[in-house]
BADRENKE-465958 format. One record per residue (C-alpha): residue in one letter; x, y, z. Coordinates in pm, whole numbers, plus 50000, padded with zeros to 5 digits. Last residue first. Layout:
<recs>
AXYZ...
</recs>
This chain:
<recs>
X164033049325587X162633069925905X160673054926126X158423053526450X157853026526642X155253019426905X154602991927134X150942990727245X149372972227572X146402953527566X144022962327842X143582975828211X147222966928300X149002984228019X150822960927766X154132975027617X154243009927434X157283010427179X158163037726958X160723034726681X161873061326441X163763050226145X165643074025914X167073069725595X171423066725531X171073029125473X173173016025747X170303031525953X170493045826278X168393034226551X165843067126667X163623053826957X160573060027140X159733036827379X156723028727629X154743029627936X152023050527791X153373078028002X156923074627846X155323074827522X153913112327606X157283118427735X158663111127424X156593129927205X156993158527432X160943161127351X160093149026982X158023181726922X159813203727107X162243220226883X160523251026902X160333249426488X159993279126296X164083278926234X163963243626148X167353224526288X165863220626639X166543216526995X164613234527214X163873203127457X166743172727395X165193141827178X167573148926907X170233157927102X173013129827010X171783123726722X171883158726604X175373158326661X176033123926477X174693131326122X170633127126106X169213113625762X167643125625495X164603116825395X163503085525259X161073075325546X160283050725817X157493047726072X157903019326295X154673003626504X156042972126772X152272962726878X152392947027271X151862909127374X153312902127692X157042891727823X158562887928185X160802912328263X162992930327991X166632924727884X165562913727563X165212944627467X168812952827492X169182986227752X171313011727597X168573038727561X168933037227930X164783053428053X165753036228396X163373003728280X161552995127946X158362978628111X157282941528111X158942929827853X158402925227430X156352898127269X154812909126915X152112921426741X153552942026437X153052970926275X154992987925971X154373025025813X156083029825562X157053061625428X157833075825071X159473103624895X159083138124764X161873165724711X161283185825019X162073150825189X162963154525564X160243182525623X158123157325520X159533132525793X159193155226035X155773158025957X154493122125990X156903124326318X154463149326433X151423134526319X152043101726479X152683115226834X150193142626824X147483107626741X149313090727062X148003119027253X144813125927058X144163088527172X145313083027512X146003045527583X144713010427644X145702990927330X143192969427049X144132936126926X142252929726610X145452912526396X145742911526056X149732924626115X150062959025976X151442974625613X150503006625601X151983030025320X152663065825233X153093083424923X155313119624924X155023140124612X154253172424772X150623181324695X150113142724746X151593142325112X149113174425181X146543155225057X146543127325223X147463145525575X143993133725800X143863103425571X146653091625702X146313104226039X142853086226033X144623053525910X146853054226183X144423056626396X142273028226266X145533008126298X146013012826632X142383001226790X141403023427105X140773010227433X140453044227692X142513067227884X140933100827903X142913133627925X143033157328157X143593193428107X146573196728035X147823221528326X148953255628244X145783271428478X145813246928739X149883251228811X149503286828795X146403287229016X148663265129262X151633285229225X148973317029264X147693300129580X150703290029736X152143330729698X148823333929875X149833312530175X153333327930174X151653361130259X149263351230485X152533337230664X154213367030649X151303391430773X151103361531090X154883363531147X154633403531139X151883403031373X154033374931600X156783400231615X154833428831743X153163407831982X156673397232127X158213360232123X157783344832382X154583326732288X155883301032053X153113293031810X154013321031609X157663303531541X156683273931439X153893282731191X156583303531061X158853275431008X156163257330801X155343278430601X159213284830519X159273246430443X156163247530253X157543277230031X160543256929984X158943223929900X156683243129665X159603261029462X160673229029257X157363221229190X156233250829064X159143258928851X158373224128722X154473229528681X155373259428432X158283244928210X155583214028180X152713236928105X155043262227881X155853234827674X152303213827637X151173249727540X154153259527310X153543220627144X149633226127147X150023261326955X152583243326709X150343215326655X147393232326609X149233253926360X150203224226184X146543212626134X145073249926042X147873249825789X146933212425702X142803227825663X143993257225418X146173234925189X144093246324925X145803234024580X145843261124310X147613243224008X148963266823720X149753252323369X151733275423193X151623272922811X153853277622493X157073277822637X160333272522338X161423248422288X160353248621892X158143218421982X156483232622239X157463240922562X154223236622838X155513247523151X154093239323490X152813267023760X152593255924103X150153272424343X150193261224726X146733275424871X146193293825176X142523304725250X140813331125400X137323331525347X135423362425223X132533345225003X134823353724709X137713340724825X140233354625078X144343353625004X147183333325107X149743320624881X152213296524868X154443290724604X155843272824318X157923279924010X158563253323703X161803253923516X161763264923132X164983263722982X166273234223272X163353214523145X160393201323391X159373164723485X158033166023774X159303177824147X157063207824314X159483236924331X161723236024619X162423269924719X159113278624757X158193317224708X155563334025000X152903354924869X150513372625127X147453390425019X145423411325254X141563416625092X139733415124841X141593446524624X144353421124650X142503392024544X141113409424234X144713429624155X146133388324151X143443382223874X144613414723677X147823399823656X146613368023433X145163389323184X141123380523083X140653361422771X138883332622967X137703345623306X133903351223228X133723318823090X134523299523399X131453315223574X132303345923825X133053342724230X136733347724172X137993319724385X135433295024447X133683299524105X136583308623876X139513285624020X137003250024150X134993261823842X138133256323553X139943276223379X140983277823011X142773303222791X143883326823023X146073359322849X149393359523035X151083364822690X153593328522687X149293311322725X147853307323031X145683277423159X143923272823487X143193253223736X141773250824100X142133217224302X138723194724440X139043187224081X134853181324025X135413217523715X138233197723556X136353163623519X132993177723406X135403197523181X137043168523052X133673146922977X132883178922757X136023182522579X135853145222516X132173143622388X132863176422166X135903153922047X133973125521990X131463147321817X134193161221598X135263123521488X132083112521397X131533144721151X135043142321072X134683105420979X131143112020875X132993138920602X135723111520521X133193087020422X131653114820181X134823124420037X135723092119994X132683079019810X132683110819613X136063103319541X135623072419391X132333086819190X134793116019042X137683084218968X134883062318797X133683093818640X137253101818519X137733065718391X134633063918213X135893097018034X139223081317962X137703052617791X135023073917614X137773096417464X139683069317401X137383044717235X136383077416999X139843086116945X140153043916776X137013048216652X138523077716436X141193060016360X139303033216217X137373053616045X140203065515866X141643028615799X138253017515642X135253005915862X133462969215869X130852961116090X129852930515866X126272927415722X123442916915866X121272945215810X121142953316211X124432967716333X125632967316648X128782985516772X129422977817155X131552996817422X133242980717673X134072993818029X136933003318308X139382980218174X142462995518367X145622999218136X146293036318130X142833035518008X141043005917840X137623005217692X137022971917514X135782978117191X133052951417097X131622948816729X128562931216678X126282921716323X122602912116325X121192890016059X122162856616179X120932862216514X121242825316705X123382810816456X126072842616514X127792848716216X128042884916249X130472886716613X133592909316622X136032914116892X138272943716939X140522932617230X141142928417629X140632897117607X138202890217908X136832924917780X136362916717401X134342881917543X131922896417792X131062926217550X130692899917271X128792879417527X126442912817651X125792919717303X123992888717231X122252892217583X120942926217461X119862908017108X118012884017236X116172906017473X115222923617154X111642910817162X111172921917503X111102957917391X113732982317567X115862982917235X114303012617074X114263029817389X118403027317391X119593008317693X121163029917941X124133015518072X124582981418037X126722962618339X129972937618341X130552918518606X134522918318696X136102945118890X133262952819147X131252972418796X132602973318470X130792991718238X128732983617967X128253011417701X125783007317386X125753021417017X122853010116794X122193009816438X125403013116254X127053047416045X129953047816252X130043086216254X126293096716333X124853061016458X127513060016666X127433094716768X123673092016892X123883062717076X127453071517268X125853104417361X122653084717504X124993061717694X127293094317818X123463108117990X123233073818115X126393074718297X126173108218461X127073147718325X130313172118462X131383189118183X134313182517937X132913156217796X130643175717594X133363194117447X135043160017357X131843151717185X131553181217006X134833179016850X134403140216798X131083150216589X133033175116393X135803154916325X133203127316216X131583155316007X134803168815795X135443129615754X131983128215640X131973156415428X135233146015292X134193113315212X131373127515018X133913153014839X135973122414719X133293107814560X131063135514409X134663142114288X134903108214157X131313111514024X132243147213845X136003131113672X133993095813573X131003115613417X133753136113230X135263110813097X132293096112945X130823129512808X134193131712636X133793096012547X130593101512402X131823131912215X134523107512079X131963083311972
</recs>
């Protein structure tokens, strides 16, 4: 008996340690499965490759049947992952939707939830761990065992589902977060994609719009290196494609147009007006040089700064306008003003000397017609008179040659002349901040006059008044059709206008301006012959201006202004042969 309870004892001692070691190996194999599984993890692999993983460790450490994943998908429906072959049969449909309720049910609670006594599958046993991480329900996974019995683990195995849940919860979470920003990533890429061919599309809409500028320009970085330019600047100017001139030096673009040909630069003293900072103020001037097809041209370049954020100049913008054609205009103007000039100085001197000369004719014919005087004396009479007869040929030559030459009168319409001019010195105004105006009466009266008179008229006052605003400005230009009298008698600046004769219709034009006004001593000469405050000026421009008037039967008139601008006002009554003009010129 004792020997059988030594035997007894000692059967108890080697199955408890059979015991105790099995439970080790498992534990030791659990740890090793969750080991491997967390190495797994660690690489990058898709949903049904963590199903199979979840199938083959559950069956390994939890010791049931089957081991599925559902994840949540758009919040609330939940999905299966990777059904296990065994399970793909249609006679385990039952079972699938089975799980899907106890997957349904532990994530609406967020809990473990267990389901064996289920009528529908009495032998089949479910256990549902919801998947939560850092408390977002991103999936459930679902324990199934098939003998019917409970799903029931002891506090280590617990544990150990309770790492496994983790490790599966936070690895559902990563992939949700990897496919997340996938999604991004790949939104964001056609964003940039999209966004880069708007911006090819812009850059390419901006240089059609840069090389139609009827302007040339070009940008310069703080170096003098040019970073953009467009065809107007290259093609016109340097006779090369705009890509030949990028990365070239400023400088060596002025050593071009000097090698070309003569070069004159001439500094403005009134940059162009914009917004500019005091640090970095703009520069302007004019410049004449010859293109590439050997054209002289001026041009009026201003150069804008671009300051940065650090204030400090980043860019230049330069802006090459070709003023060429209003140079050619004001040079007309000047050479037609001496002309006019010397004409009228001219047929004065020969006016005033022709009732001499006819006089002394005259007297000599007298005297050789009397026949006592001597032979001798009559010869020299007769040499005398030949000569005064050719002195009244040059005077007449003289007069001929310094004469207008004559001008037609015909009907013209106003306002169509006025918006020639206009367009005529556009662009000039623009290149120098000035914006002009018509405002006239809808009337289609049209005047008996001389039209590149009265068109000399316009466009000189037009550029007096620029020369009045260096700074940029407006002018209005104002007609009406009005009453006014007959003539404007005795040439009294004085005279009321209601003074007049009897009344017709006439156009009353004034041109005004912001300039700057006239003080008293230039009033009282302004329409005096070499008077002028511009040193390149003649100072005849108003002079003749009002004479031409004159011959249209008109006014021109400067009223002052309580306003400090300047008005001129011209006014042509109604000629006999057609509608007569009144004409006004302004200043404001």
């Amino acid at each position: 008996m004792l020997l059988m309870e030594g035997v007894a004892a000692q059967a108890g001692v080697a199955l408890g340690s059979a015991r105790r070691y099995r439970e080790e190996s498992r534990r030791r194999e659990q740890a090793l499965a969750l080991f491997s599984m967390s190495q797994y993890l660690t690489a990058e692999h898709t949903y049904d490759d963590l199903a199979t993983m979840l199938q083959e460790k559950s069956v390994a450490i939890f010791g049931v049947d089957y081991g599925l994943l559902f994840l949540v998908k758009e919040n609330t429906r939940l999905v299966p992952v990777a059904i296990p072959a065994a399970l793909s049969h249609p006679s385990h449909r039952l079972l699938i939707k089975q799980a899907t309720l106890v997957a349904r049910n532990a994530c609406d609670k967020k809990t473990i939830v267990t389901d064996a006594d289920s009528p529908d599958m009495p032998t089949q046993a479910f256990m549902a761990v919801p998947l939560i991480h850092r408390g977002t329900m991103s999936g459930v996974i679902v324990l199934v065992r098939t003998s019917g019995s409970h799903v029931t683990f002891s506090a280590s195995v617990w544990s150990v589902l309770t790492t496994f849940a983790n490790v599966i919860a936070t690895t559902c979470a990563n992939m949700t977060l990897v496919e997340q920003l996938k999604r991004h990533t790949e939104t964001l890429e056609g964003m940039v994609t999209e966004r880069t061919r708007q911006v090819q599309r812009s850059r390419d809409l901006l240089r059609i719009v840069l090389d139609h500028l009827p302007d040339g320009l070009v940008l310069i970085d703080s170096q003098e290196v040019i970073l953009e330019a467009n065809r107007v600047f290259s093609s016109t100017m340097l006779g090369c494609d705009p890509q030949a001139v990028i990365g070239q030096h400023f400088p060596s673009i002025w050593d071009e147009l000097e090698r070309r040909g003569e070069l004159r630069v001439e500094v403005l003293q009134v940059p162009r007006p914009g917004p500019e900072r005091e640090e970095a103020p703009g520069k302007a001037m004019r410049v004449f040089c010859t293109d590439v097809h050997h054209h002289q041209h001026w041009y009026e370049v201003y150069r804008i700064p671009v300051v940065g954020p650090q204030d400090e100049v980043e860019y230049y913008v330069e802006q090459w306008i070709d003023v060429t054609q209003q140079e050619a205009l004001q040079r007309h103007l000047i050479l037609q003003e001496q002309r006019n000039t010397l004409g009228y100085l001219t047929s004065g001197v020969v006016h005033d000397i022709s009732p001499h000369l006819h006089h002394i004719q005259a007297n000599l014919h007298a005297c050789i017609e009397d026949a006592r005087l001597p032979d001798e004396v009559q010869a020299r009479l007769r040499s005398a008179l030949e000569e005064a007869t050719r002195i009244e040929h040059t005077l007449d030559s003289l007069d001929q040659f310094y004469q207008s030459p004559a001008t037609a009168w015909e009907c013209l319409d106003i306002k169509q002349m006025l918006l020639e001019v206009r367009q005529a010195t556009a662009r000039q105004f623009k290149s120098r901040q000035i914006t002009m105006s018509l405002d006239f009466d809808n009337q289609d009266q049209r005047v008996y006059g001389q039209p590149e008179a009265l068109r000399q008229v316009f466009l000189g006052i037009l550029f007096n008044a620029q020369e009045a605003m260096p700074n940029g400005g407006t002018i209005r230009i104002i007609g009406r059709w009005c009453q006014d009298e007959d003539e404007y008698k005795g040439g009294n600046e004085a005279v009321n206008e209601g003074r007049g004769q009897r009344s017709h219709s006439c156009w009353h034009i004034s041109i005004l301006d912001t300039g700057v006004g006239m003080n008293s001593e230039q009033l009282a000469t302004v329409f005096e012959p070499f008077t002028s405050t511009r040193s390149h000026s003649m100072g005849l421009g108003l002079y003749l201006s009002k004479r031409i008037i004159a011959q249209h039967r008109g006014r021109l008139r400067y009223p002052v202004r309580w306003d400090g601008g300047r008005l001129w006002k011209s006014i042509c009554p109604v000629m006999s042969r057609a509608v007569g003009v009144k004409l006004v010129a302004s200043d404001a």
